[in-house]
N, C-alpha and C positions, 0 to 999 in steps of 0.2 A: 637332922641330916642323915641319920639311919636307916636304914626300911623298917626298923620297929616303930623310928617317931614316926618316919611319914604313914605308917599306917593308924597308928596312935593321932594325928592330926586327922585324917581323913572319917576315922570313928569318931573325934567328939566335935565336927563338925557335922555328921549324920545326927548323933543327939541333940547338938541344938538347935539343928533346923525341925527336929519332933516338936520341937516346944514354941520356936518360935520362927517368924517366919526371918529370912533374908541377915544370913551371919555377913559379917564384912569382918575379913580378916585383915588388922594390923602389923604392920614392919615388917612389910615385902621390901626387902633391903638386895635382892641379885636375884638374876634369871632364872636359875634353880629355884629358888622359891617362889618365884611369879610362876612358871609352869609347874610346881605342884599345886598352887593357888589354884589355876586354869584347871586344873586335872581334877578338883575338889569339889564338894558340893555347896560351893560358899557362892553369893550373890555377890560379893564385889570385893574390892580390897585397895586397901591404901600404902602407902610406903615410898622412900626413896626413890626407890627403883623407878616406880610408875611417874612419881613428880616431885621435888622438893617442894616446900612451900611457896605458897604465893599469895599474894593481895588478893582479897577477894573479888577487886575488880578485873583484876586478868582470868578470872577463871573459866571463863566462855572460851579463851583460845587454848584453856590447857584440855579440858573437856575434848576439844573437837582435835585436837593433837593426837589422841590417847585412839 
């Protein structure tokens, strides 16, 4: 919640997409962190914030929600 972490977050998402392709960062839990998430170089991300759990049968309407 720092500008040291969030810069610290933003660095060792730049090294692991060196290495590998598509980081998905977990426990986006509030808006602040979903837009440093968005501001980031990470391919996707999970958490609260975006959906609590669901069945996997519902997940086509959470997908098209989002």
């Amino acid at each position: 919640q720092t500008p040291e972490g969030r810069n610290l977050f933003t660095q060792l998402l730049q090294l692991m997409n060196r290495y590998c392709q598509g980081v998905i960062v977990e426990g986006v839990e509030t808006l602040e962190e979903w837009r440093d998430v968005q501001a980031s170089p990470a391919a996707a991300a999970q958490g609260y914030f975006l959906s609590r759990p669901v069945p996997f049968e519902h997940l086509d309407s959470v997908i098209l929600s989002l």
